[in-house]
N, C-alpha and C positions, 0 to 999 in steps of 0.2 A: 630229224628224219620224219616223213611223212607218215602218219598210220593211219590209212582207211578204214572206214569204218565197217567194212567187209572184212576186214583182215582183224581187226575186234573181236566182233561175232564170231569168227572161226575159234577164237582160241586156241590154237594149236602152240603147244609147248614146244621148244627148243629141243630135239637131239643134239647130243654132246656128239654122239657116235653117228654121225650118218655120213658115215663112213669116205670122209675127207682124210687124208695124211698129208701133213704138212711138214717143210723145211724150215727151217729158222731161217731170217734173214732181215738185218737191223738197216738202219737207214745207213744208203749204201751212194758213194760218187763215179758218175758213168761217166763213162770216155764217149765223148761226140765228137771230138777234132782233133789231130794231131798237138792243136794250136790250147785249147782251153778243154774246158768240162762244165758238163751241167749236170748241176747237182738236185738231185732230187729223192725222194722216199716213195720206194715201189711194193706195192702185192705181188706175192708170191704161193701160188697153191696150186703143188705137186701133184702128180699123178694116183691114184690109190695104189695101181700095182705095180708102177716104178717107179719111186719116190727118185728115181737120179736122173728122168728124163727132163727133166727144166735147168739148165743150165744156173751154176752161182757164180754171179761176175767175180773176178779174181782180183778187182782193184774195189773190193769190198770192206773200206777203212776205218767204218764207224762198225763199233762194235758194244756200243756202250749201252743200247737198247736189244731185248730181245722183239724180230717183228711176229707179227699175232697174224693170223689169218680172219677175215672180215666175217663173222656168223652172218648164213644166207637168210635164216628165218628174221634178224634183226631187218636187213635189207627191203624186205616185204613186209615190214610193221607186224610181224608174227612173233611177239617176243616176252617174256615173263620173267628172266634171270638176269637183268640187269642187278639186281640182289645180292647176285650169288658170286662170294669168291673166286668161286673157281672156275665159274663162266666168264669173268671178266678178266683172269688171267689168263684163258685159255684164246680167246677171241677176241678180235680187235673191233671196235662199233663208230669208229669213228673214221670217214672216208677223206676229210679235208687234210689228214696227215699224210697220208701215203703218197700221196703224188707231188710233194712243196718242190716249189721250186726257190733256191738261192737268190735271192732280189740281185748280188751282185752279178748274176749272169744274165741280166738286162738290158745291158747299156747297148745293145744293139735293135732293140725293141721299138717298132713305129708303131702308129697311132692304125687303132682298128675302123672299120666302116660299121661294126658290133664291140656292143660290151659284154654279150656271152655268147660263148658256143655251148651248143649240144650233141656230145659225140655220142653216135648210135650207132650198134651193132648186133644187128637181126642174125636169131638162130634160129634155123628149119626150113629143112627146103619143101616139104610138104605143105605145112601149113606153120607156122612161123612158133617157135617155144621157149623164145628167151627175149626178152626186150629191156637192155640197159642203155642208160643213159649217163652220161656223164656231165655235169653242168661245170663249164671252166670260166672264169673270171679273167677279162681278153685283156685286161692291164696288169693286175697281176703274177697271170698264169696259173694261178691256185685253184685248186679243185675247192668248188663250193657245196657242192651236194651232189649226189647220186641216187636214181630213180631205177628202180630193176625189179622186172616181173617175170616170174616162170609162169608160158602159156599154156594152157590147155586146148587141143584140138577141140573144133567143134563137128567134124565131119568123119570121127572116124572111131572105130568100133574100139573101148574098152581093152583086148585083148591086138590089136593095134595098134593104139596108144604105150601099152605096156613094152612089145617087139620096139617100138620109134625108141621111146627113151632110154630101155637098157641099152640100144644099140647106140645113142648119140652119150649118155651121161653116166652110164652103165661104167664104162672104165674110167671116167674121169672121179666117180665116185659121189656123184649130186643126185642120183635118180633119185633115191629118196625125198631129199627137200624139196626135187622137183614136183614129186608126187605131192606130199603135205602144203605144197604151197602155190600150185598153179591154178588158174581161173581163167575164163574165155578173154576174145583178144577184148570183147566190146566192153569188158568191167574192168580190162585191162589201161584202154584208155580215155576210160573215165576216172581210175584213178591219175594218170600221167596229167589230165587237164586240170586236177586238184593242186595238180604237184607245180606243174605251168603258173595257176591262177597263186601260190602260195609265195613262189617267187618272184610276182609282178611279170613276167614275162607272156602270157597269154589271156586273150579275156574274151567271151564272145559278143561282147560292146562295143570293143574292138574290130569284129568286122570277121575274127576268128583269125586272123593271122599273126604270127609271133611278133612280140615286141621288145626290139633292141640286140635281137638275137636269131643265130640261125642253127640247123643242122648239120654236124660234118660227121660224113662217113666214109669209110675208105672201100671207094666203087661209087656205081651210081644205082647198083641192084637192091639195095636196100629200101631207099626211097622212092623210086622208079619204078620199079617191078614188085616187091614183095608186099611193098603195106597198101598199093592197089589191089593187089589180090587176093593178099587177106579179107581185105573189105568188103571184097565181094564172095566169097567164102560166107562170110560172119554176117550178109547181107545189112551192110550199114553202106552209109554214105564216106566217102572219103572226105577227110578233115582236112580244112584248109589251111590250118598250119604245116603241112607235106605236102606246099606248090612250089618249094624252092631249095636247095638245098648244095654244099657244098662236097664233091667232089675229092679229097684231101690229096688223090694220087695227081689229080691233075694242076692243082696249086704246086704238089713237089717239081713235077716235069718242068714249069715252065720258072720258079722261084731255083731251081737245081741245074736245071736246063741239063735232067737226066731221066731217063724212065723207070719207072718202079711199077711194077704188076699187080704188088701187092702191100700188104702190112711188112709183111716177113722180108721183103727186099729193102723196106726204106729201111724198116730198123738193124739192118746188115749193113747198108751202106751209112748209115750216120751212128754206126758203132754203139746202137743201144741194144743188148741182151734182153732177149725174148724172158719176158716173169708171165709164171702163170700157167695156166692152161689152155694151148691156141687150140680156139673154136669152144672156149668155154664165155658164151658172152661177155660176162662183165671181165672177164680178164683180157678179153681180144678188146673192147671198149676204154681198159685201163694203159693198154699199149700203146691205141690208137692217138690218144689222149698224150702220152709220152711223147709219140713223134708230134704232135700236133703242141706243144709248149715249147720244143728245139727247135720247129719250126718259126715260129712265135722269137722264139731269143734268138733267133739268126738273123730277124729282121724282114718274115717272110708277111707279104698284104693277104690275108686269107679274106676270101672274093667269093661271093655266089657264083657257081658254075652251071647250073642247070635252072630252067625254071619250065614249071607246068602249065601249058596253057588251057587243056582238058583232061581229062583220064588217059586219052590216046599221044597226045603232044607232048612236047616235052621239046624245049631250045637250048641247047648246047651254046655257053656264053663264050669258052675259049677255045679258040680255031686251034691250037696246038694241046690234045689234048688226049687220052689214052684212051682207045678205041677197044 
């Protein structure tokens, strides 16, 4: 995992207690079809104050591991107790386990026009405060690494800041680590292009646009609308690795030839249980990532949807597409 060398300098120590409750739940085989299963190893982190609002799928067969919930401070290179017993029983630091997918549920699997995706899911509708990424391996389907930063506003007063996050992270039980670990969007990604440049994927020799890989997010509000705005917010220049990006509802529509509005509808109709915390980014990112590898082992072409042609433009690739 990547540790900036901002997140060094902070030294900020690990909370055991910042105030997560978590469910047990071991690597587990999901029902996608009447016909077969795809089997894969998913995160799970409950709610603080109703640990029974995330559903536990009930064809939940392996039992021989207990699963660990992922320390957020490890995630942002904030971390000092790899050491410790009892941190490393307690929390799980390692991302490429939780999402494997079964190689024997492949055989339905065609050749990509990418060798990786990047699943992104922006939180905050103010100004943006959570930015995870998911990096997946398009042969595969394996989760290779995972990039995720808690944002800090840069336009808004202290005692604002404080109302935004109890009220978004407040119950889900993260404001804390949010607090000890967030920074502005602009060191935000500066570190993201460390993490880009780390896994040959981006360079700006390159021209600045990704290499061999794209972004998928579920909507087009993410890439479209929010990291322009941010941008101009945080008064920087929009980066040109966010001129193109895929769409994932509209790859469903037309590979399904069904509509889905959101996350929460594909993963109801292809029978995969919601893990997590919905609207907790890297959990809504770990989802998306789920329908986006069932997708993948059903034999689905995942295809640039949109591309940017200024700040204002923006081309719409497939005519049948969710509006």
């Amino acid at each position: 995992m990547y540790r900036s060398a901002t997140a060094i300098s902070r030294s900020f120590l690990p909370r055991a207690a910042y105030s997560l409750s978590f469910g047990s739940l071991s690597s587990i085989t999901l029902s996608v079809s009447p016909v077969r299963t795809l089997s894969v190893s998913a995160s799970l982190s409950t709610t603080q104050h109703d640990p029974s609002s995330t559903p536990t799928p009930s064809n939940n067969t392996n039992t021989t591991s207990r699963w660990k919930p992922m320390c957020l401070y490890y995630t942002h290179g904030m971390y000092t107790m790899l050491d410790d017993p009892a941190h490393l029983e307690k929390f799980n630091h390692s991302c490429s386990e939780e999402l494997r997918v079964d190689v024997a549920e492949l055989k339905n699997k065609r050749s990509q026009e990418f060798d990786y995706f990047l699943v992104l899911d922006l939180e905050g509708k103010v100004e943006i405060l959570e930015f995870p990424v998911v990096l997946v391996d398009a042969k595969t389907l394996n989760v290779v690494d995972l990039f995720h930063r808690f944002v800090r506003p840069s336009k808004m007063t202290e005692q604002r800041i404080n109302e935004y996050i109890e009220g978004k992270y407040g119950n889900l039980g993260v404001d804390r680590v949010w607090h000890d670990t967030a920074i502005p969007f602009e060191e935000v990604l500066q570190n993201f292009e460390d993490w880009l440049t780390q896994h040959r994927l981006w360079g700006k020799v390159q021209g600045g646009h990704l290499d061999r890989a794209a972004f998928v997010t579920c909507g087009n509000w993410d890439v479209k609308t929010k990291i322009p705005q941010q941008c101009t917010v945080s008064k920087m220049k929009l980066p040109s690795y966010f001129m193109e990006w895929i769409n994932l509802k509209d790859v469903y529509l037309n590979f399904y030839k069904r509509r889905a509005t959101g996350m929460m509808t594909m993963m109801r109709e292809l029978q995969l249980p919601l893990l997590g915390s919905h609207h907790l980014g890297i959990d809504d990112a770990k989802n998306i990532t789920r329908v986006l590898q069932r997708m993948l082992a059903d034999g689905a072409l995942i295809q640039i949807t949109a591309r940017r042609h200024s700040p204002e433009k923006v081309e719409f690739l497939f005519e049948n597409r969710i509006r």
